[in-house]
C-alpha positions in Angstrom: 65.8 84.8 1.9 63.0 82.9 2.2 63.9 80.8 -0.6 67.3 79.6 0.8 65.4 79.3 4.2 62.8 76.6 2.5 65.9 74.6 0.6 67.9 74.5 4.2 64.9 72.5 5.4 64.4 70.3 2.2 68.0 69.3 2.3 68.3 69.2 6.4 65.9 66.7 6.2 67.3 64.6 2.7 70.5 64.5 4.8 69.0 63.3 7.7 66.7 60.5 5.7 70.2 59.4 4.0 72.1 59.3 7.3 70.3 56.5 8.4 71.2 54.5 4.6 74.4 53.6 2.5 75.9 55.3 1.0 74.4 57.9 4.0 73.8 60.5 0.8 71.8 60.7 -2.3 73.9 59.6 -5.2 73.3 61.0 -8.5 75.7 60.2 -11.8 79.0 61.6 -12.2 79.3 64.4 -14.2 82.9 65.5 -15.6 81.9 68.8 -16.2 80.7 69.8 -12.6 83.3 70.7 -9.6 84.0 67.8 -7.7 83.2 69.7 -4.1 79.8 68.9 -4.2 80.8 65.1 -4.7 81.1 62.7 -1.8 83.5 59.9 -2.6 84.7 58.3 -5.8 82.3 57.2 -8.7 80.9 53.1 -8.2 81.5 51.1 -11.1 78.4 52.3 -13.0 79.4 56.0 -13.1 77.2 57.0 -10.0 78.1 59.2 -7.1 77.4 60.4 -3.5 76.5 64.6 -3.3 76.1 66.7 -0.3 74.6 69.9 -1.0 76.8 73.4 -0.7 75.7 76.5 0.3 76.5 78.5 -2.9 79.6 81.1 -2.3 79.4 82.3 -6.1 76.5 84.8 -6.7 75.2 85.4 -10.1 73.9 88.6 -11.0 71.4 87.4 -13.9 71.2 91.3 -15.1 72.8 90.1 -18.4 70.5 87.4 -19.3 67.3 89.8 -18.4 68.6 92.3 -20.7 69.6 89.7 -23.2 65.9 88.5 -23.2 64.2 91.6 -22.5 62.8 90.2 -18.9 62.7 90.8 -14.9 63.3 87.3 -13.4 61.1 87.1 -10.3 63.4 87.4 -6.9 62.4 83.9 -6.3 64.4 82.5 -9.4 67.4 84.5 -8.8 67.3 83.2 -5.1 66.7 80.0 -5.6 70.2 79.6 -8.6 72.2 81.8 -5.6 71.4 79.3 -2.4 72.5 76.5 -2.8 74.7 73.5 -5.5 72.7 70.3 -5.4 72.1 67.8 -7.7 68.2 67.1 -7.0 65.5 68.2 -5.5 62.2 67.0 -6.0 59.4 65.1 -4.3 55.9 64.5 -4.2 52.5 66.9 -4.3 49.6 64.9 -4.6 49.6 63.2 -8.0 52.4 65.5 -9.4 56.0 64.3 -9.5 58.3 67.2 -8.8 61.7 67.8 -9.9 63.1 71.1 -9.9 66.1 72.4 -11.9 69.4 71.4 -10.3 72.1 73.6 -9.5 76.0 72.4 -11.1 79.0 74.4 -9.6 80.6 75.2 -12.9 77.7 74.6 -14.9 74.5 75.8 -12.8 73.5 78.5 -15.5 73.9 76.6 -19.0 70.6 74.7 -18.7 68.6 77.2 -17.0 69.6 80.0 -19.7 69.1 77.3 -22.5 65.4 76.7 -21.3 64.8 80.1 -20.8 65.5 80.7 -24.4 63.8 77.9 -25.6 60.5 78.9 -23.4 60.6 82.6 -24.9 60.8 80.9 -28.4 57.9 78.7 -27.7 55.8 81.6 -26.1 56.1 83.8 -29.0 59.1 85.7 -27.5 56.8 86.9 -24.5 58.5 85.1 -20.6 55.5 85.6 -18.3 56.6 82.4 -16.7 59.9 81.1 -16.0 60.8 77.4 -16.5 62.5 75.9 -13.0 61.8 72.5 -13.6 59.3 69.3 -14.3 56.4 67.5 -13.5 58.0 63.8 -14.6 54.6 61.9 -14.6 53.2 63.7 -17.2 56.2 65.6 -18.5 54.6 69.3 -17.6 56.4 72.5 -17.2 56.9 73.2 -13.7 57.3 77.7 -13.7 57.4 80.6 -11.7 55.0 83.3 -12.4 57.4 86.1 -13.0 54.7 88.5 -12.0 53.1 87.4 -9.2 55.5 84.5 -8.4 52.7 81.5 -7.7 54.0 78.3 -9.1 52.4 76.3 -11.8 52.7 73.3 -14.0 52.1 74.2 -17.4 50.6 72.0 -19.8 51.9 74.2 -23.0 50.3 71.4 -25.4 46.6 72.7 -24.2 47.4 76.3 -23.1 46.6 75.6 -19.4 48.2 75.8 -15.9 47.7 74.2 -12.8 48.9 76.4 -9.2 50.9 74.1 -7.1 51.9 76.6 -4.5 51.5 80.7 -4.1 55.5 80.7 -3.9 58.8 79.0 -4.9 59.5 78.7 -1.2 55.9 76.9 -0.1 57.0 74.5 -2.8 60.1 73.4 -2.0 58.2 72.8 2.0 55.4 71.1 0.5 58.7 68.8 -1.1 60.5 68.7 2.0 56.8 67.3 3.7 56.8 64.7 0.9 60.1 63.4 1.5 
């Protein structure tokens, strides 16, 4: 729960920085293939849209995929793909730009199976870490420690990692805090 907890705050206080703009929400492009509930409004003339984040009311179980791929996904993970649709979430920790995986009603899983496949490929079919999103500066790996659940940027080009928080939940405040 703690995860949900730490989005509620990140997008409390998204909503309330949009309130005060216009469109009062974030606007992100328009996507065919996602269910238009999370959409605010019609599409502008260059294909964006407003979004409002929604509390998610379809759980996913995620026991298939970990048997698929041989792997426990960390609590964390599975929280964080059952709390919430949204179409961003990101922000700024130090030098790092932040931007987690977002969250599609009807296609919220596709991506985050396809780069879990692709990160077990590239890691010699061993998942010690689980891809949730990206470090857009430098174009690093942002993942969840599936063991101990501390959050890193990986830079897979050099074999190293860099801790950005001790939990998927202290990163989404320290988000939040940079908003």
């Amino acid at each position: 729960m703690e995860v949900k907890l730490a989005m509620e705050r990140y997008f409390d206080k998204l909503q309330s920085i949009y309130s005060k703009k216009s469109p009062p929400y974030p606007q992100t492009p328009y996507n065919e293939d996602v269910d238009d509930f999370i959409y605010v409004g019609e599409p502008d003339e260059y294909e964006w849209i407003s979004w409002k984040p929604v509390v998610k009311s379809e759980k996913h179980d995620l026991a298939e995929l970990s048997n698929r791929l041989n792997v426990e996904i960390h609590p964390s993970v599975k929280e964080y793909y059952n709390s919430f649709w949204f179409c961003s979430l990101g922000g700024k920790i130090g030098e790092f730009r932040i931007q987690l995986d977002e969250v599609l009603p009807n296609v919220e899983l596709e991506t985050f199976i396809d780069n879990l496949i692709g990160y077990k490929a590239a890691h010699n079919g061993l998942i010690e870490n689980i891809p949730v999103g990206v470090e857009t500066n430098q174009s690093l790996l942002v993942v969840v420690d599936n063991k101990t659940g501390e959050v890193k940027l990986e830079d897979y080009e050099i074999g190293a990692f860099t801790v950005l928080a001790d939990s998927l939940s202290a990163l989404i405040l320290k988000l939040a805090d940079s908003l």
